[in-house]
PDB file with SEQRES, HELIX, SHEET and CRYST1 records, atoms N, CA, C and O in Angstrom:
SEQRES   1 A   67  UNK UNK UNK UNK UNK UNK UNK UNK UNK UNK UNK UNK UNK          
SEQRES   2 A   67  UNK UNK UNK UNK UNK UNK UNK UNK UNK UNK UNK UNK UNK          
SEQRES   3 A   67  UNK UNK UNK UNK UNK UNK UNK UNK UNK UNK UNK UNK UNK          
SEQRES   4 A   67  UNK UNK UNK UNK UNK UNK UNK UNK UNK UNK UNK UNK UNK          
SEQRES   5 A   67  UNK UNK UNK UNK UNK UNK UNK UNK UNK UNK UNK UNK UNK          
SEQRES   6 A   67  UNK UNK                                                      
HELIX    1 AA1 UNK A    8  UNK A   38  1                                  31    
HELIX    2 AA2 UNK A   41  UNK A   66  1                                  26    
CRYST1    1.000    1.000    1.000  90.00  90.00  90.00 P 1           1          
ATOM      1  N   UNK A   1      69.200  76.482  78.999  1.00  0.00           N  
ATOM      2  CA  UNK A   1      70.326  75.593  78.841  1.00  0.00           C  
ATOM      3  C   UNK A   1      70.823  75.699  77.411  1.00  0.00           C  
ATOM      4  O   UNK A   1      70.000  75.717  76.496  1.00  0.00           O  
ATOM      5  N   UNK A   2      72.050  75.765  77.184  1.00  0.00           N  
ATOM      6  CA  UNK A   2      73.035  75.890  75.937  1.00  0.00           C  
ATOM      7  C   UNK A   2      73.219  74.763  75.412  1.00  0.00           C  
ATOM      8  O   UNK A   2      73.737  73.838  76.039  1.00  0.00           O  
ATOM      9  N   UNK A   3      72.806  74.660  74.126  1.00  0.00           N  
ATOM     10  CA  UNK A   3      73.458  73.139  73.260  1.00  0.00           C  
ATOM     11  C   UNK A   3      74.448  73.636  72.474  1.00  0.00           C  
ATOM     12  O   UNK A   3      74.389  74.341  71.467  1.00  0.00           O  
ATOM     13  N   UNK A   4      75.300  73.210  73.025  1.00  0.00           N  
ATOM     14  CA  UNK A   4      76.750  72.629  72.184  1.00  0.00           C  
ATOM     15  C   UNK A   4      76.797  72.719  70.750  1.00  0.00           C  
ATOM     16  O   UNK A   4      75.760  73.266  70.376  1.00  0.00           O  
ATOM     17  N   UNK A   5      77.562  72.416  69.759  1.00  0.00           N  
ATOM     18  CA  UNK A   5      77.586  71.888  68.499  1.00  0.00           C  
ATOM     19  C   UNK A   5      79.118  71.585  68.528  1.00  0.00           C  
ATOM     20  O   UNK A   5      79.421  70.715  67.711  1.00  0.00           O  
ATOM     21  N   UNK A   6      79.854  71.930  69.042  1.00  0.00           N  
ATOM     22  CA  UNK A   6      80.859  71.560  68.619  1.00  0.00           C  
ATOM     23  C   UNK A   6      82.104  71.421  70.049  1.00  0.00           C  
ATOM     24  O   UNK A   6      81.495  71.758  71.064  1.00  0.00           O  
ATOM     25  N   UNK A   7      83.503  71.065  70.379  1.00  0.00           N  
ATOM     26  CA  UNK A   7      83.840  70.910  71.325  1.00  0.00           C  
ATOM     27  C   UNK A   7      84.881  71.925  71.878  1.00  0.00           C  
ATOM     28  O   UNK A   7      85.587  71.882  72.886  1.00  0.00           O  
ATOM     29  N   UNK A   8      84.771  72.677  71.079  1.00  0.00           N  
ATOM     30  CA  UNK A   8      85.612  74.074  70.280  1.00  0.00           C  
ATOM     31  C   UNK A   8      84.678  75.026  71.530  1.00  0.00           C  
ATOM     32  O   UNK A   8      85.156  75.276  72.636  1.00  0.00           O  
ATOM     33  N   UNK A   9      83.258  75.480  71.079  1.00  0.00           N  
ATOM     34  CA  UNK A   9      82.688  76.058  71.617  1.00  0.00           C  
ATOM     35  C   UNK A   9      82.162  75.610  73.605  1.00  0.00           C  
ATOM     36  O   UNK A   9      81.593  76.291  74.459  1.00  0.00           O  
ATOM     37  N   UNK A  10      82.592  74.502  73.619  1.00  0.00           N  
ATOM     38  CA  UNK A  10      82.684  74.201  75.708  1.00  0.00           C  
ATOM     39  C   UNK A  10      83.788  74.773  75.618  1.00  0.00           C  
ATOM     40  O   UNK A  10      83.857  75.812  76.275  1.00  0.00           O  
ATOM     41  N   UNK A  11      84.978  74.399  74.865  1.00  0.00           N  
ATOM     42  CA  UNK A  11      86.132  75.066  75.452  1.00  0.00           C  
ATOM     43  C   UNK A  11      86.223  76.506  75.382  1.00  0.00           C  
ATOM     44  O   UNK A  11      87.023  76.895  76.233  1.00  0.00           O  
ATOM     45  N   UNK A  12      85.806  77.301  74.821  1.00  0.00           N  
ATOM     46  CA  UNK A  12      85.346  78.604  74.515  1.00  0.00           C  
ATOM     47  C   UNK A  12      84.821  79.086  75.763  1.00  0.00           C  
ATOM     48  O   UNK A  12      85.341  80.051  76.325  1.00  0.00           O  
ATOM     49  N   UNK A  13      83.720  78.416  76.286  1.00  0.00           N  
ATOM     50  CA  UNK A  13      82.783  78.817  77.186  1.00  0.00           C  
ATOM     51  C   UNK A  13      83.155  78.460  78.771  1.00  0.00           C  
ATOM     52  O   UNK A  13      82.700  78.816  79.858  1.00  0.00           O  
ATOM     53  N   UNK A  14      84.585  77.265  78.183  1.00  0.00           N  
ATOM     54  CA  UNK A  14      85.078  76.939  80.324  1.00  0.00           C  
ATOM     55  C   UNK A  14      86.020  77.662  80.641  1.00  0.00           C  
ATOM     56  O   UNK A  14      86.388  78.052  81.749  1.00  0.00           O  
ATOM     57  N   UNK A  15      86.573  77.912  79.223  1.00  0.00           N  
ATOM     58  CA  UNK A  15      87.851  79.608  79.372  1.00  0.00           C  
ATOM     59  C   UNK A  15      86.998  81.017  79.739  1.00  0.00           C  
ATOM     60  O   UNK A  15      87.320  81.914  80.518  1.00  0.00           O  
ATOM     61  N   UNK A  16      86.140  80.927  79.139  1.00  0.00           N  
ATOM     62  CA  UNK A  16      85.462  82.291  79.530  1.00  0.00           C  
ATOM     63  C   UNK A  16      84.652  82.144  80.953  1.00  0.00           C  
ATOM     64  O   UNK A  16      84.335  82.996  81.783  1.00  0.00           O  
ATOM     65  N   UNK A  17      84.495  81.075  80.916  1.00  0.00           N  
ATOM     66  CA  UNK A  17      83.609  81.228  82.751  1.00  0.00           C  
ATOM     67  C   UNK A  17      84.662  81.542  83.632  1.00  0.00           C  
ATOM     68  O   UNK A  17      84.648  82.519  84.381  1.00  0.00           O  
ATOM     69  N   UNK A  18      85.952  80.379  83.511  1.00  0.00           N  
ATOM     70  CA  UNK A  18      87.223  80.233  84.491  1.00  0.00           C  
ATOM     71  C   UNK A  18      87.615  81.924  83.965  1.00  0.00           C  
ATOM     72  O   UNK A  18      88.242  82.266  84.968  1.00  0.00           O  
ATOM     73  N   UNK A  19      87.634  83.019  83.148  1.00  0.00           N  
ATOM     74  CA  UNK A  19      88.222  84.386  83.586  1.00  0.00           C  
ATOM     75  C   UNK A  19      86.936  85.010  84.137  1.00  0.00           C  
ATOM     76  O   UNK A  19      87.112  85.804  85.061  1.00  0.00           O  
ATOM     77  N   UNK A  20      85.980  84.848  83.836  1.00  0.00           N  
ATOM     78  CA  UNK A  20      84.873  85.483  85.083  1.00  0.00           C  
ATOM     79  C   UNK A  20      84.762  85.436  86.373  1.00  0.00           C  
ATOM     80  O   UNK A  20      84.482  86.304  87.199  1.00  0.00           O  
ATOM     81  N   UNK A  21      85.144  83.748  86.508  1.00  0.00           N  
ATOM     82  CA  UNK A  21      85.273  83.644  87.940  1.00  0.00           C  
ATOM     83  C   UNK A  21      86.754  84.249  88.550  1.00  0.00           C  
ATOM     84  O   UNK A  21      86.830  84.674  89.703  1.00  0.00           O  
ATOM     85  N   UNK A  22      87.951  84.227  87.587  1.00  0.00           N  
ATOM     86  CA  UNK A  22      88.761  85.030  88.035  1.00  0.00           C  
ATOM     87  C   UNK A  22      88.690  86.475  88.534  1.00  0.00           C  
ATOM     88  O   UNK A  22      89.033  86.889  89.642  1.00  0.00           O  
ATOM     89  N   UNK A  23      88.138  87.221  87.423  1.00  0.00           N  
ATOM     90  CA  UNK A  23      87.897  88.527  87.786  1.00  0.00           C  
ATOM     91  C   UNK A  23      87.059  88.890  88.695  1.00  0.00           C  
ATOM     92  O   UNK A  23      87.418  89.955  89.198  1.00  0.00           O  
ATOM     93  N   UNK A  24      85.732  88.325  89.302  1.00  0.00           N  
ATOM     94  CA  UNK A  24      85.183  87.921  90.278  1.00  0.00           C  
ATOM     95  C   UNK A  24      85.856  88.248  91.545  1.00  0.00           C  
ATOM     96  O   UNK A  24      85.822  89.251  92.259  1.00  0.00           O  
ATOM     97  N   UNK A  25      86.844  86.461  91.673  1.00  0.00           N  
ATOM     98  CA  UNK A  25      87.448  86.779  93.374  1.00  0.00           C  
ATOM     99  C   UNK A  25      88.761  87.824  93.182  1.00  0.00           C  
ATOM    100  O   UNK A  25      89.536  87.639  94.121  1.00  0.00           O  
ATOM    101  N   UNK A  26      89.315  89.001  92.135  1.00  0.00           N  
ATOM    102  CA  UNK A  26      90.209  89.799  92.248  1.00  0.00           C  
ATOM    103  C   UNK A  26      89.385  90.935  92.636  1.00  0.00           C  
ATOM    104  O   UNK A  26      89.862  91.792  93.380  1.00  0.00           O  
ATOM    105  N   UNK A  27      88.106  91.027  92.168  1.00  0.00           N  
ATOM    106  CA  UNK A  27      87.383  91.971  92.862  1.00  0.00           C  
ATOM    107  C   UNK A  27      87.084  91.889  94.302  1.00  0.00           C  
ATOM    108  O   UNK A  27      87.425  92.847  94.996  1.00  0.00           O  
ATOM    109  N   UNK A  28      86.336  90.609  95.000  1.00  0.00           N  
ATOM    110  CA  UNK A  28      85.864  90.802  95.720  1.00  0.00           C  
ATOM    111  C   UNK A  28      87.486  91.156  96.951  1.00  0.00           C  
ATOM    112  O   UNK A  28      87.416  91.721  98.043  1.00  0.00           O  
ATOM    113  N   UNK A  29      88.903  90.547  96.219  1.00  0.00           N  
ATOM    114  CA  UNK A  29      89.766  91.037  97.559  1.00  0.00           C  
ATOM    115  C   UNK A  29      90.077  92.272  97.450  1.00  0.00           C  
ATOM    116  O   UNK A  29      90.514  93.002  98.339  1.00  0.00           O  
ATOM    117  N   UNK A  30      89.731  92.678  95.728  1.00  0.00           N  
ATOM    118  CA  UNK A  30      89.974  93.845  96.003  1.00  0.00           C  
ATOM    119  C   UNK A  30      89.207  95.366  97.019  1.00  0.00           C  
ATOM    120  O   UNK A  30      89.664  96.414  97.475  1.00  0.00           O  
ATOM    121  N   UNK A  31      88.003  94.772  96.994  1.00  0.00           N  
ATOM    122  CA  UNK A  31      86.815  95.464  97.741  1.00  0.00           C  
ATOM    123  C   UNK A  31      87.224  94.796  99.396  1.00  0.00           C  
ATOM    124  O   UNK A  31      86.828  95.750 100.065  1.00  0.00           O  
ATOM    125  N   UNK A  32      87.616  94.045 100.157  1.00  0.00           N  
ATOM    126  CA  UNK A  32      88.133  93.489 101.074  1.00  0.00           C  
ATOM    127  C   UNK A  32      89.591  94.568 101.431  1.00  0.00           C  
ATOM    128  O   UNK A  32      90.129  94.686 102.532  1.00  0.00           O  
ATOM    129  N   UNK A  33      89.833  94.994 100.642  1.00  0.00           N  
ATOM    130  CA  UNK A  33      91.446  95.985 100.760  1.00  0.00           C  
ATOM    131  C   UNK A  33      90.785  97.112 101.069  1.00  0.00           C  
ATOM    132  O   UNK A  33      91.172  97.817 102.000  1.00  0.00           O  
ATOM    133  N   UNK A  34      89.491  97.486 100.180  1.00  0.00           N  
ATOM    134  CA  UNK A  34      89.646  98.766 100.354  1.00  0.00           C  
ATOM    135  C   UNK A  34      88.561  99.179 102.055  1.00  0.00           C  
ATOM    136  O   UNK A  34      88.375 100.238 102.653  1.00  0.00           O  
ATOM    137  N   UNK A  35      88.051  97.671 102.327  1.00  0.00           N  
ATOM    138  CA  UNK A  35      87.118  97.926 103.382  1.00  0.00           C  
ATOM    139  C   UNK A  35      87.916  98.163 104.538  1.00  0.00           C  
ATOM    140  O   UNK A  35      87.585  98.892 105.474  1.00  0.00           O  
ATOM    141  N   UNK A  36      89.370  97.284 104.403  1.00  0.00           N  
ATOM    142  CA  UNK A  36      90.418  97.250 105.796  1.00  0.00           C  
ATOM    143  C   UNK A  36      91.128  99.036 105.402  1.00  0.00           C  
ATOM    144  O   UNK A  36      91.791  99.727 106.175  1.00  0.00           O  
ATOM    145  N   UNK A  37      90.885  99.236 104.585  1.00  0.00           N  
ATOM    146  CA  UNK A  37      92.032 100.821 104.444  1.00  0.00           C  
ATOM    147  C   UNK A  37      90.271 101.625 105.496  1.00  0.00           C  
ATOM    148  O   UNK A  37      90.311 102.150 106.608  1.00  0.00           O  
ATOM    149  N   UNK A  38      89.321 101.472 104.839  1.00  0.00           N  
ATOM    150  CA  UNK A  38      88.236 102.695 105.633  1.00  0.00           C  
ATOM    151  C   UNK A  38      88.527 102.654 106.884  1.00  0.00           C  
ATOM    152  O   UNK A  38      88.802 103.646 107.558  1.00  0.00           O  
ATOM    153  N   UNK A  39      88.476 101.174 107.402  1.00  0.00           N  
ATOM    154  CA  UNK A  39      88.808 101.041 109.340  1.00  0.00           C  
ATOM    155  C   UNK A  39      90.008 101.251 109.605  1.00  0.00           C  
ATOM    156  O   UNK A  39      90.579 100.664 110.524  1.00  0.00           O  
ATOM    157  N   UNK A  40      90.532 102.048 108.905  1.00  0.00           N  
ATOM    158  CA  UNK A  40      92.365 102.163 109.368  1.00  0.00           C  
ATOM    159  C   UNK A  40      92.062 103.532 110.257  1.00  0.00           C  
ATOM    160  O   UNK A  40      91.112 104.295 110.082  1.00  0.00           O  
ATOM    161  N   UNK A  41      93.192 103.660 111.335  1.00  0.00           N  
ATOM    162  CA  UNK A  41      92.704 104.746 112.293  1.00  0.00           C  
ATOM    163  C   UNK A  41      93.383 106.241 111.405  1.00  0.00           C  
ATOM    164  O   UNK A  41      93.049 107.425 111.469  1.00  0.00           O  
ATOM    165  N   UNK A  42      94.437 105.544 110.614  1.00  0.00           N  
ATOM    166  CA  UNK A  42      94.982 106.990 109.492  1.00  0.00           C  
ATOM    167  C   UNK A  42      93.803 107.716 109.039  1.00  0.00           C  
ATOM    168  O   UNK A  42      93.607 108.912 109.256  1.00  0.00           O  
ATOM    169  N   UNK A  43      92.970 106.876 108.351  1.00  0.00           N  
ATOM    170  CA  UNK A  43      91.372 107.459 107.733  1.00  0.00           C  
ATOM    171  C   UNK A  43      90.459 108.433 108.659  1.00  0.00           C  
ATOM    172  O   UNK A  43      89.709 109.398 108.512  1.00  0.00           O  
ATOM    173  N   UNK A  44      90.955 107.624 109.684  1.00  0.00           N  
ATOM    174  CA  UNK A  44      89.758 108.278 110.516  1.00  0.00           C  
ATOM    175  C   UNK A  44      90.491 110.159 111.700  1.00  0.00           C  
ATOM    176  O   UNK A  44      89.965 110.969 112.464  1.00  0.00           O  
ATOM    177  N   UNK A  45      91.550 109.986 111.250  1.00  0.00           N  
ATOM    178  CA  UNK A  45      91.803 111.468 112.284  1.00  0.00           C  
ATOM    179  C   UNK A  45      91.629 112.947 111.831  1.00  0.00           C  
ATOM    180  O   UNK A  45      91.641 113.945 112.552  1.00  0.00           O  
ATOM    181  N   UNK A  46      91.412 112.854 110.055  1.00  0.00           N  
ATOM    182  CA  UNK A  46      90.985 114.244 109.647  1.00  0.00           C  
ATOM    183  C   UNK A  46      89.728 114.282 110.065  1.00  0.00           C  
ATOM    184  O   UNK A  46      89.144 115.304 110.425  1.00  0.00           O  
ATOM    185  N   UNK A  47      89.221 113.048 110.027  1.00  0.00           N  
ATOM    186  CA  UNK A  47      87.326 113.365 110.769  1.00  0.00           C  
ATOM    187  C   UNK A  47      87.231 113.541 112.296  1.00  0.00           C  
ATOM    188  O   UNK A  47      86.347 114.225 112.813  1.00  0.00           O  
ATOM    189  N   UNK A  48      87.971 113.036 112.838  1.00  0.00           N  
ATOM    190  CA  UNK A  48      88.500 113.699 113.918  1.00  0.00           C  
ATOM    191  C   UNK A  48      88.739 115.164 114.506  1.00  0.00           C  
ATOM    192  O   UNK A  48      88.051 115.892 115.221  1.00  0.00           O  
ATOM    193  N   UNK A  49      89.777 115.275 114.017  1.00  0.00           N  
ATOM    194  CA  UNK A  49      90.500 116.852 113.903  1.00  0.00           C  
ATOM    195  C   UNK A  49      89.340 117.582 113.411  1.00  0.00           C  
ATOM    196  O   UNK A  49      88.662 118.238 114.201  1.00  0.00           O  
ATOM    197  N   UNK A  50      89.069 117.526 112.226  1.00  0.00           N  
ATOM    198  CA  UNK A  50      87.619 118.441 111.577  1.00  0.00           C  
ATOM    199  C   UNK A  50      86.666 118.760 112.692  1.00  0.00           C  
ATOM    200  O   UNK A  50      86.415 119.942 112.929  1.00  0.00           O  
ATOM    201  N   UNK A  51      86.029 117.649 113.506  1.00  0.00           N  
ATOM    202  CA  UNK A  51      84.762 117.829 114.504  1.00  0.00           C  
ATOM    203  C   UNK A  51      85.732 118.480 115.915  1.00  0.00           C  
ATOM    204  O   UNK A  51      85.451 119.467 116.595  1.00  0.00           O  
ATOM    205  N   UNK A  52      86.435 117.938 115.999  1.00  0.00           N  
ATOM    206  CA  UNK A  52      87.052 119.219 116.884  1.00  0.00           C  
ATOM    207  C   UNK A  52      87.868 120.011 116.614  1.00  0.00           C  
ATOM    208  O   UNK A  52      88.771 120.230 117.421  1.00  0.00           O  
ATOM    209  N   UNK A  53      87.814 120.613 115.529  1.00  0.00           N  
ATOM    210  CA  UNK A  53      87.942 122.110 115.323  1.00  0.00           C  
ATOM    211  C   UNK A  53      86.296 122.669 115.566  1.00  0.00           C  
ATOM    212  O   UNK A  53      86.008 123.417 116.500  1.00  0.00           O  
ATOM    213  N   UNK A  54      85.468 122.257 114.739  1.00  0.00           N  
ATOM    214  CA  UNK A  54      84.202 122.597 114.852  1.00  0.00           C  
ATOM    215  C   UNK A  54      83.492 123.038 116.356  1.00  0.00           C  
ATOM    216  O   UNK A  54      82.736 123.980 116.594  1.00  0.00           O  
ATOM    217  N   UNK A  55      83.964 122.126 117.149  1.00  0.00           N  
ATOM    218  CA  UNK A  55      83.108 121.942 118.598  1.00  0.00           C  
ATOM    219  C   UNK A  55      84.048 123.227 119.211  1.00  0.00           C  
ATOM    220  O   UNK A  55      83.462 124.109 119.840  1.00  0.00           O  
ATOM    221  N   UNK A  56      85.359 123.297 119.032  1.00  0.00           N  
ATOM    222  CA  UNK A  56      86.099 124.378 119.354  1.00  0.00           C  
ATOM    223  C   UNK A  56      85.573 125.609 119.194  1.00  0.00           C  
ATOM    224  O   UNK A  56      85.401 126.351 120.161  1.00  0.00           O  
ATOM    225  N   UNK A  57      85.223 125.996 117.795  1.00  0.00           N  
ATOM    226  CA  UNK A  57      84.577 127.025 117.373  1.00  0.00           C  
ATOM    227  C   UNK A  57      83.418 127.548 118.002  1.00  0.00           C  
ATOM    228  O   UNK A  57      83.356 128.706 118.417  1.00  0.00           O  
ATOM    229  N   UNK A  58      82.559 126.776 118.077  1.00  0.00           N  
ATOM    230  CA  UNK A  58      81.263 126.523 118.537  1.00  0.00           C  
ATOM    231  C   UNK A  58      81.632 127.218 120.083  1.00  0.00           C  
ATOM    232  O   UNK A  58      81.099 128.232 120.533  1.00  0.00           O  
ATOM    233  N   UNK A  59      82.577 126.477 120.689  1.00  0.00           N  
ATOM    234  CA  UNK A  59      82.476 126.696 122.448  1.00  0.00           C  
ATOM    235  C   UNK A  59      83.196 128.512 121.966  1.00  0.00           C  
ATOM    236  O   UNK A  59      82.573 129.497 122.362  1.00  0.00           O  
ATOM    237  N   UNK A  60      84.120 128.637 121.365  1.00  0.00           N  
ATOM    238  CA  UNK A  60      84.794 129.987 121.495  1.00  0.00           C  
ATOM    239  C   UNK A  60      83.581 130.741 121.132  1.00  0.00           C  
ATOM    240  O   UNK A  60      83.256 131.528 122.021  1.00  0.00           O  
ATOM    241  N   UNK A  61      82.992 130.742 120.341  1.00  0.00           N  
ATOM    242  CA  UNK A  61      81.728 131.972 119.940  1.00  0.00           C  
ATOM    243  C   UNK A  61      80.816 131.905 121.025  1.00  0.00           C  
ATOM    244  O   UNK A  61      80.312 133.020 121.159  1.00  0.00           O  
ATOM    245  N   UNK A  62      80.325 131.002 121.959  1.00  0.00           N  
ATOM    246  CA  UNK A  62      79.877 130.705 122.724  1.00  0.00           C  
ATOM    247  C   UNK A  62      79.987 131.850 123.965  1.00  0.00           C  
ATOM    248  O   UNK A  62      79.282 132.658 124.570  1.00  0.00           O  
ATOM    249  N   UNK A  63      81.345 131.352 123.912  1.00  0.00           N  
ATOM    250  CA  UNK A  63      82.034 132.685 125.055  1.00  0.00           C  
ATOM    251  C   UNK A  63      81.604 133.761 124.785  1.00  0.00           C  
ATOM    252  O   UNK A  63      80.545 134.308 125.093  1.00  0.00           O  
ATOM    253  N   UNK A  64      82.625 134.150 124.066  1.00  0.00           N  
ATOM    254  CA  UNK A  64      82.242 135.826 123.040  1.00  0.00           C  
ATOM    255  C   UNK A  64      81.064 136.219 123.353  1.00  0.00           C  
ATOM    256  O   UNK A  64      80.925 137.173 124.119  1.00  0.00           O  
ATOM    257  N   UNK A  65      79.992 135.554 122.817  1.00  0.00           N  
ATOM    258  CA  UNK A  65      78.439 136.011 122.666  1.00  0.00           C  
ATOM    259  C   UNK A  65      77.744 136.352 124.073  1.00  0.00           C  
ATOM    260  O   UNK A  65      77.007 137.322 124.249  1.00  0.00           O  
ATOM    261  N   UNK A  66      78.138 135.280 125.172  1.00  0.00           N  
ATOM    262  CA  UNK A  66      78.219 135.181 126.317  1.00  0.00           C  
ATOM    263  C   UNK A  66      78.056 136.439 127.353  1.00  0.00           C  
ATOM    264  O   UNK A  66      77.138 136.783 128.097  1.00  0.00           O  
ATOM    265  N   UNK A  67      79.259 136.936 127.093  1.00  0.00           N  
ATOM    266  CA  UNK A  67      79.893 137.890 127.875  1.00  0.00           C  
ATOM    267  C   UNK A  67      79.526 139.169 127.748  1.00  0.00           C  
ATOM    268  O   UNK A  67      80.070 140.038 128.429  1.00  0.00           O  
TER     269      UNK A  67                                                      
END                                                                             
């Protein structure tokens, strides 16, 4: 626990808590933005497209080798 000396230094210390706690909840919406952009279906179709190109590949050599 912090003792005081003067009234200078609470006010010092309720300005500096009140921008901690600011910067705080700008983070946490900011981490909230970036969690709704990962589940966006835009994000998700190069990983898409990528695994089926892959599985494509896979079945065409498949053939080839096959035959």
């Amino acid at each position: 626990m912090r003792i005081y000396n003067s009234f200078e230094e609470i006010d010092f210390d309720v300005k500096r808590l009140n921008l901690e706690r600011k910067i705080a909840w700008e983070e946490i919406k900011h981490s909230s933005n970036e969690v709704q952009e990962s589940f966006s279906p835009y994000n998700w179709i190069p990983t898409i497209l990528s695994s089926i190109k892959k599985f494509g590949i896979l079945l065409l050599l498949k053939k080839i080798f096959n035959k």
